[in-house]
NUMI-592869 format. One record per residue (C-alpha): residue number from 1; x, y, z. Coordinates in nm, 2 decimals. Example, Ala and Ser with C-alpha at 12.3 -4.5 7.8 and 13.67 -1.06 7.14 Angstrom:
BEGIN
@dovex->1 | c1->1.23 | c2->-0.45 | c3->0.78 $
@dovex->2 | c1->1.37 | c2->-0.11 | c3->0.71 $
//
This chain:
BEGIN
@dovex->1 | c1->-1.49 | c2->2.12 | c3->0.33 $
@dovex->2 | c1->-1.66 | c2->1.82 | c3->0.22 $
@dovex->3 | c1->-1.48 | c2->1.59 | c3->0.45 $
@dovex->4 | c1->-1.70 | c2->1.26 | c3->0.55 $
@dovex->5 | c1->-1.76 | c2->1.14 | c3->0.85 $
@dovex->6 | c1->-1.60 | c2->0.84 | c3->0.96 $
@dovex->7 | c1->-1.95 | c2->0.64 | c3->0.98 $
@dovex->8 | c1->-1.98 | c2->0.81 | c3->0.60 $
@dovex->9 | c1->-1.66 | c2->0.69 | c3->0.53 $
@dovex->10 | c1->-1.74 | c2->0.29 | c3->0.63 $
@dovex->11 | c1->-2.04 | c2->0.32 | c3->0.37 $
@dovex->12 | c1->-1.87 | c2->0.49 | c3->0.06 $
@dovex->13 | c1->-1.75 | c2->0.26 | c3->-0.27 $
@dovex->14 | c1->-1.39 | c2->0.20 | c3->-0.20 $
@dovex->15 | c1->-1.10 | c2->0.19 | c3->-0.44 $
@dovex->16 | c1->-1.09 | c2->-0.18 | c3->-0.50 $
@dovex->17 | c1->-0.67 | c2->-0.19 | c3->-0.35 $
@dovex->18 | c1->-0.54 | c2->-0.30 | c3->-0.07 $
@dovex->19 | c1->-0.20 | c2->-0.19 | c3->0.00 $
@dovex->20 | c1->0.02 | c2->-0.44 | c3->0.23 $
@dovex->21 | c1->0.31 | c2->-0.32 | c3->0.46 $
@dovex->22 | c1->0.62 | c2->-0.55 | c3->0.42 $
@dovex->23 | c1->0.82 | c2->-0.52 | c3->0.73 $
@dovex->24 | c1->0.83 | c2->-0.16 | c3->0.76 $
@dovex->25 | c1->1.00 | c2->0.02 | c3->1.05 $
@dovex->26 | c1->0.90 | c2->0.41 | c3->1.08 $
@dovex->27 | c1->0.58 | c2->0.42 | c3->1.25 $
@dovex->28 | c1->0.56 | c2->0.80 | c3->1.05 $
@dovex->29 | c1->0.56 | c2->0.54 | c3->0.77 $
@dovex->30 | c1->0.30 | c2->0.41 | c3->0.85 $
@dovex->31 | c1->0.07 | c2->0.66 | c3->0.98 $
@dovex->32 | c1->0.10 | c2->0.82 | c3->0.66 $
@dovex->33 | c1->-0.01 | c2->0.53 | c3->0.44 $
@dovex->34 | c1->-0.29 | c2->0.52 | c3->0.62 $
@dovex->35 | c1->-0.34 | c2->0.88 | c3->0.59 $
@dovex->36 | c1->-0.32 | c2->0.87 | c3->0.24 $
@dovex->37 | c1->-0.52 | c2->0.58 | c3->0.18 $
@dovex->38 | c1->-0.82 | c2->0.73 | c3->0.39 $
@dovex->39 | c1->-0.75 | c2->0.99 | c3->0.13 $
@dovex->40 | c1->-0.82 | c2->0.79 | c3->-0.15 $
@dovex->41 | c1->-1.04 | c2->0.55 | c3->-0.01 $
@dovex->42 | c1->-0.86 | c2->0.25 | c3->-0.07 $
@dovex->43 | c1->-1.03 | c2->-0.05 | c3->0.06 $
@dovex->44 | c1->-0.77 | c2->-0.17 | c3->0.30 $
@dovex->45 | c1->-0.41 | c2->-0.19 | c3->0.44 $
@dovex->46 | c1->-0.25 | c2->-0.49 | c3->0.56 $
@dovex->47 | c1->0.01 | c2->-0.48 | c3->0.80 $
@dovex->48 | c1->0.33 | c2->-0.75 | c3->0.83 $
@dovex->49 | c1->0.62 | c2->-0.85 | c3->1.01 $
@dovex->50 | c1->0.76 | c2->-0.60 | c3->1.22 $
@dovex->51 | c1->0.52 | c2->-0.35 | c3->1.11 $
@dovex->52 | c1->0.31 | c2->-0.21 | c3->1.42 $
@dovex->53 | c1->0.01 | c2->-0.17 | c3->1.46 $
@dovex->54 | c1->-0.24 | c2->0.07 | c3->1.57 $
@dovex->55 | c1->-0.32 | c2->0.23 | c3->1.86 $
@dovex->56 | c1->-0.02 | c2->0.38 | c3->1.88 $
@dovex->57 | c1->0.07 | c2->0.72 | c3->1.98 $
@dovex->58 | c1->0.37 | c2->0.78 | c3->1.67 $
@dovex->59 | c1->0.08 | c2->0.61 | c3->1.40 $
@dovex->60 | c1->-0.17 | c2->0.86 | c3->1.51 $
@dovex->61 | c1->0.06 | c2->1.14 | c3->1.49 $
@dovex->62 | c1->0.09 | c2->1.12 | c3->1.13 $
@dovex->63 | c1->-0.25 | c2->0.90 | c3->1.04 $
@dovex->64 | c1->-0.46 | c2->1.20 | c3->1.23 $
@dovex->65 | c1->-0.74 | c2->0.91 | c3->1.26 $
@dovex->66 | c1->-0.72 | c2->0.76 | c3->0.96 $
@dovex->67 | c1->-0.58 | c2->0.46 | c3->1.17 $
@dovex->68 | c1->-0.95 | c2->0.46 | c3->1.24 $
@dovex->69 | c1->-1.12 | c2->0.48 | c3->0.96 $
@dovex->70 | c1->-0.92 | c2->0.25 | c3->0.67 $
@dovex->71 | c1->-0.98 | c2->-0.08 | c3->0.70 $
@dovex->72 | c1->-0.67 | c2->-0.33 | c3->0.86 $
@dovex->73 | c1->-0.56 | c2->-0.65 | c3->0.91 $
@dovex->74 | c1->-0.21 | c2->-0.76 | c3->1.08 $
@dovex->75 | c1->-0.01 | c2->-1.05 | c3->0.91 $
@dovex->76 | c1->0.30 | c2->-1.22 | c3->1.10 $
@dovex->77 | c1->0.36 | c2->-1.33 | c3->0.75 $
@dovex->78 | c1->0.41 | c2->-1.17 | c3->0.45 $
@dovex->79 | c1->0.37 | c2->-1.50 | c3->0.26 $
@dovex->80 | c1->0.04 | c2->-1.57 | c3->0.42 $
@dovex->81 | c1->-0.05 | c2->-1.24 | c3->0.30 $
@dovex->82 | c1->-0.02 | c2->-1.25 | c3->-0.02 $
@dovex->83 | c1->-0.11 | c2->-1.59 | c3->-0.06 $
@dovex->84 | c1->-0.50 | c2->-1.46 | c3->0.05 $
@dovex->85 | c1->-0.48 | c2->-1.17 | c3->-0.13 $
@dovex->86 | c1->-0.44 | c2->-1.40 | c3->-0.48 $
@dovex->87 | c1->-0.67 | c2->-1.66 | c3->-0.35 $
@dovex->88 | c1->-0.93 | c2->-1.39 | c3->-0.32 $
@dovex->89 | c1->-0.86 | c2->-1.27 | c3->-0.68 $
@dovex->90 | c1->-0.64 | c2->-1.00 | c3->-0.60 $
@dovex->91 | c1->-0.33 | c2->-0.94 | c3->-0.85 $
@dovex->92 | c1->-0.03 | c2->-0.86 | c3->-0.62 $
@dovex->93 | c1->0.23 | c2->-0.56 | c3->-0.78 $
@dovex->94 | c1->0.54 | c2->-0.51 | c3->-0.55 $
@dovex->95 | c1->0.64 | c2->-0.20 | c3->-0.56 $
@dovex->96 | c1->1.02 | c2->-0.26 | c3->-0.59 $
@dovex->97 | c1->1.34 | c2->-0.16 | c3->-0.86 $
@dovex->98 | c1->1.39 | c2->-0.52 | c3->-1.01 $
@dovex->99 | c1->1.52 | c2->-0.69 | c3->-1.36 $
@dovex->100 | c1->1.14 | c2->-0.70 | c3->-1.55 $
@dovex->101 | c1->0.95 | c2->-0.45 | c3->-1.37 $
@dovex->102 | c1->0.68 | c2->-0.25 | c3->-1.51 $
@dovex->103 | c1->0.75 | c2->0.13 | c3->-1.50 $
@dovex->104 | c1->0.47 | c2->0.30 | c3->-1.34 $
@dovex->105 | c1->0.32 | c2->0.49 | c3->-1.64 $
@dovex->106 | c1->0.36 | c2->0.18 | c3->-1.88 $
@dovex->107 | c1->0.10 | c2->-0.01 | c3->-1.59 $
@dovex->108 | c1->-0.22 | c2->-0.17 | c3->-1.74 $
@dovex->109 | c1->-0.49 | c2->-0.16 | c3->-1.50 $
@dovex->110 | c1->-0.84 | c2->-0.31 | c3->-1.59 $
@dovex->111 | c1->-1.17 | c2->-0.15 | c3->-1.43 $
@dovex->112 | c1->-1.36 | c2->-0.41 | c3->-1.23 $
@dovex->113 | c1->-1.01 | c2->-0.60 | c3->-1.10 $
@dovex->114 | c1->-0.89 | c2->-0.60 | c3->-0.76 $
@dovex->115 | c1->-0.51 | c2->-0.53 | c3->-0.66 $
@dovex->116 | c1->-0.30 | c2->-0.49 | c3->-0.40 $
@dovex->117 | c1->0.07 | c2->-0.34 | c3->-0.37 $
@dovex->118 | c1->0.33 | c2->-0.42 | c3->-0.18 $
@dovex->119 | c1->0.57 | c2->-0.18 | c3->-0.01 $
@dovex->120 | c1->0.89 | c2->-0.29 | c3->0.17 $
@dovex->121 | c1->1.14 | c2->-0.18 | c3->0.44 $
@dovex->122 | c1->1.29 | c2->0.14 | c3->0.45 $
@dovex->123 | c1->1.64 | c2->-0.07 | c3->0.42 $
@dovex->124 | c1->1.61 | c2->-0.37 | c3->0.27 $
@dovex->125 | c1->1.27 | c2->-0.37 | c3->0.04 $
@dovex->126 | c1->1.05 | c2->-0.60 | c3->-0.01 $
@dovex->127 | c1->1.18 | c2->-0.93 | c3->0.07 $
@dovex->128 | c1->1.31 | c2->-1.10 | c3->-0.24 $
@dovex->129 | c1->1.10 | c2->-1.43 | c3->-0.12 $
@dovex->130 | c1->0.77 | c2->-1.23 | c3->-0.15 $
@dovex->131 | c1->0.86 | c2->-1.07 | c3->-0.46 $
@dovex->132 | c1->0.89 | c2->-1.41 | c3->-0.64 $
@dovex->133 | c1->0.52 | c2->-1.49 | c3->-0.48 $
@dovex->134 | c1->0.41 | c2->-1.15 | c3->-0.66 $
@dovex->135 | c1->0.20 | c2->-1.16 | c3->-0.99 $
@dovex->136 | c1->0.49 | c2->-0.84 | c3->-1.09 $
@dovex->137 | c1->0.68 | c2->-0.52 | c3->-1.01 $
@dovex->138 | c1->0.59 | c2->-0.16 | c3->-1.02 $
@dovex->139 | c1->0.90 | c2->0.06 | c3->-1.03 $
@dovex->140 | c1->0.84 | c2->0.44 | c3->-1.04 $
@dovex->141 | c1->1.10 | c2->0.58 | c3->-1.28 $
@dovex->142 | c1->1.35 | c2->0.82 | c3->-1.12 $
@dovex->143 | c1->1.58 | c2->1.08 | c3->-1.30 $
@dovex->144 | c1->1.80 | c2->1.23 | c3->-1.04 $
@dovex->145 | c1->2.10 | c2->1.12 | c3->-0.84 $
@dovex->146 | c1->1.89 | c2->0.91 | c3->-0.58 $
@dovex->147 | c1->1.71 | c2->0.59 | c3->-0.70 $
@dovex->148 | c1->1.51 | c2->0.53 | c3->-0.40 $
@dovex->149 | c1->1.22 | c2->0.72 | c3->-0.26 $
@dovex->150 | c1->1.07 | c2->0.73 | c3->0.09 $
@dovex->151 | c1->0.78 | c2->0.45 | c3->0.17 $
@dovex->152 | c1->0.53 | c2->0.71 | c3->0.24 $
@dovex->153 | c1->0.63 | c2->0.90 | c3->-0.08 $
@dovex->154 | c1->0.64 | c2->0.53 | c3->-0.30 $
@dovex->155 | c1->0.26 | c2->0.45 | c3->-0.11 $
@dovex->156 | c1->0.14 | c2->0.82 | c3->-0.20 $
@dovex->157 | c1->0.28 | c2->0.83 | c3->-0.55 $
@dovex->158 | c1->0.13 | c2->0.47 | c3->-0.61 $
@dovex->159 | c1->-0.22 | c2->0.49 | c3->-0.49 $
@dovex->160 | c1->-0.29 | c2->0.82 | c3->-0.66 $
@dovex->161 | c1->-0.20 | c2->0.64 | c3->-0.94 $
@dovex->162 | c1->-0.41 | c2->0.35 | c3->-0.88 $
@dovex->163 | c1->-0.72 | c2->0.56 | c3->-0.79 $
@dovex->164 | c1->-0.67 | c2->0.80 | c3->-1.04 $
@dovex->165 | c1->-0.76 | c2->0.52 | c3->-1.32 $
@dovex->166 | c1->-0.99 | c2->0.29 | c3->-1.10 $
@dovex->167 | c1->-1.21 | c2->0.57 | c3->-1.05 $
//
């Protein structure tokens, strides 16, 4: 089936994106961004607040090892986060409905650059604080009655997108 092995996986060019977890509650959340960044080879997820952190039983259920593989760091703070991320030449999207954004399909990326997305809370977003430290937003246009979409849904939606033209 083609599938690397983890060591194989380590080794591999990554997808120059690192995609940061904001406070997010649903351990199925995050066990399948990880999933879909091993997926997609994205360089690295970052883990804040009150989001946990692997090894943990409810991650694996939905990561299926890919807690494992993907690259992570845990941040207390969000701030601190992003903040390292730009000082290491990242460009920093939130992924968030607000006054300015940048729909999804209108996004210019550039070959070569590194960037990393932020996803928020199941409730409350991304905090409003961290969205002001954030070099802009992405917002994935929506046509039916809902205008929100599952975190796992936003991170698989988004880092398709991102590999799709970084590759």
């Amino acid at each position: 089936m083609n599938r690397l092995t983890p060591e194989e996986f380590k080794h591999k060019n990554k997808t120059p994106l690192i995609v940061v977890l904001d406070n997010v509650r649903s351990l199925h959340n995050v066990g399948s961004v990880f999933r879909t960044s091993d997926a997609f080879l994205v360089q690295g997820v970052y883990l804040c607040g009150i989001t946990s952190t692997p090894p943990h039983a409810e991650i694996h259920k939905t990561a299926l090892g890919a807690e494992n593989t993907v690259d992570w760091q845990y941040h207390e703070d969000t701030h601190e986060a992003i903040r390292s991320l730009q000082n290491d030449g990242y460009t920093v999207y939130a992924i968030e409905q607000a006054k300015g954004s940048t729909f999804l399909p209108e996004l210019q990326l550039k070959k070569g650059e590194k960037y990393a997305v932020l996803l928020g809370n199941e409730v409350k977003g991304v905090q409003q604080s961290v969205v002001d430290m954030c070099d802009g937003c992405i917002e994935i246009p929506q046509f039916g009655t809902k205008h929100s979409l599952n975190v796992s849904v936003t991170a698989g939606i988004i880092i398709w997108e991102f590999f799709n033209r970084m590759k």
